[in-house]
N, C-alpha and C positions, 0 to 999 in steps of 0.2 A: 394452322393454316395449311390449304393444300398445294404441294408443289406445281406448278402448271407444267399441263404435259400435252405436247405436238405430237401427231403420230406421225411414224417413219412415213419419209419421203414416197417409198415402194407399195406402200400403203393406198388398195384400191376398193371398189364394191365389187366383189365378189358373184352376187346374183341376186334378182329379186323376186321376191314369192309376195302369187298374187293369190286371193279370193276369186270365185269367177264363180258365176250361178250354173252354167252348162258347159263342163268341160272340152263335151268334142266340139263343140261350138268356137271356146277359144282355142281349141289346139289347131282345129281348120284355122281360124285364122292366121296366129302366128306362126306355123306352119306354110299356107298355101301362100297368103300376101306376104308376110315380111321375110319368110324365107328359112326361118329355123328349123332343126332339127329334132325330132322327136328322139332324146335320148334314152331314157324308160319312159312307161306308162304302167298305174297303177288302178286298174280297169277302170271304173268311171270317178274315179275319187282323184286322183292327183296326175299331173302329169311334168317332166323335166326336159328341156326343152335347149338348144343349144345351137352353137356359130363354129365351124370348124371341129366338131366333137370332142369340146371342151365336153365337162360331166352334166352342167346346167348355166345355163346364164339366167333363164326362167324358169320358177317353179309355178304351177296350177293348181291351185285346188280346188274342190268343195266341200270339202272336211265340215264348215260351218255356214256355208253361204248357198249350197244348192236349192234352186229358184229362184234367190233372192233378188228386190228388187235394187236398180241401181241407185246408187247413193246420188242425194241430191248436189247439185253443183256447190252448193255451199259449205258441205261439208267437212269437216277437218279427214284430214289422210294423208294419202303420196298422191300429190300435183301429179309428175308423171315417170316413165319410164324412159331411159335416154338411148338411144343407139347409137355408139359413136360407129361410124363406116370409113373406112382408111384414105380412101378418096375419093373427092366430088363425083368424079364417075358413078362410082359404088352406090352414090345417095341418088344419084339420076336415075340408075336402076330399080333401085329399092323406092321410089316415090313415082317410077312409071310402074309397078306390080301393083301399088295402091287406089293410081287413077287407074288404072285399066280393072284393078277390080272394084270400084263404086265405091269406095270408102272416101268421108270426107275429108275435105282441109280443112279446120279448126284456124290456122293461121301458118304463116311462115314468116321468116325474120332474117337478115341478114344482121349479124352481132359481132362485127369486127371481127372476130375470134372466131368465129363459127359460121357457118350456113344450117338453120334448124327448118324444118318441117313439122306440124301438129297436129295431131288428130285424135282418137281415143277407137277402145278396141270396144269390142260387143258390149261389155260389161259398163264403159262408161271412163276405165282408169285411161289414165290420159299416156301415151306416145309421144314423147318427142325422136325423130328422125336427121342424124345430125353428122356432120363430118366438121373437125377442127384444120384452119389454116394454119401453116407452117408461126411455132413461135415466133419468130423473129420478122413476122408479118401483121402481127398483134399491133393496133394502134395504140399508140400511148400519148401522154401529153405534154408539155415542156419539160415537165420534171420527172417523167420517164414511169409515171406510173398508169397502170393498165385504164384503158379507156372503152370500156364496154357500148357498144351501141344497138337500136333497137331501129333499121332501117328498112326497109323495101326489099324480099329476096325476089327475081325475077325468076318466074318458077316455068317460063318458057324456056328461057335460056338453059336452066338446068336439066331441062326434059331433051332437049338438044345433044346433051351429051349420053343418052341412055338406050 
């Protein structure tokens, strides 16, 4: 039998590499609308992409997908990409560069836990745009276990602050 094994606490995702049909395609965009940084580029085949000039948060490629069509919604893969941003402000801004450049809502959520935003990039992979509320503001229930919810985000109010 295998021993069960929890990974450390410190233990986070590192960065996510995506397929993309036309690189300068998504590198405009993650680049011009959500804000990242072009950390290398590997002339049209790959690009690394970053928040503070970390080395990558996102990798690009076409190694195997140049042209390709988008995958249908039914499809098994990664749901989506998640952005945490440090504070609501941060997400007001980062969800007004979005509206202001034509990209759509997919949906938004208030989830006790979080305020998210949804949408998908050129390719179809899905975006989530998200900032977490202070733990200790986390709803829970009589018996103190976490109480996740799926309610109405007022996405005026949040543009309010951007």
């Amino acid at each position: 039998m295998t021993t069960p094994y929890t990974a450390p606490a410190g233990t986070r995702i590192g960065h996510v590499h995506l397929k993309v049909s036309d690189l300068e395609r998504s590198v405009a965009f993650y680049r011009d609308v959500l804000g990242l940084e072009v950390m290398v580029q590997y002339g049209t085949q790959a690009a690394f992409l970053s928040a503070g000039g970390y080395h990558h948060h996102l990798g690009l490629n076409t190694w195997e997908s140049k042209g390709g069509p988008r995958p249908a919604r039914n499809a098994v893969g990664l749901y989506h990409t998640a952005f945490l941003f440090p504070e609501r402000a941060d997400l007001a801004r980062a969800f007004r560069r979005v509206v202001d450049a034509g990209v759509q809502i997919e949906g938004a959520a208030d989830h006790g836990v979080s305020e998210a935003i949804y949408l998908s990039d050129p390719d179809g992979n899905g975006i989530e745009l998200y900032r977490d509320r202070p733990q200790e503001d986390w709803p829970r229930d009589a018996e103190g276990q976490l109480r996740m919810v799926n309610e109405r985000l007022d996405l005026e109010a949040l543009l309010t602050l951007a």
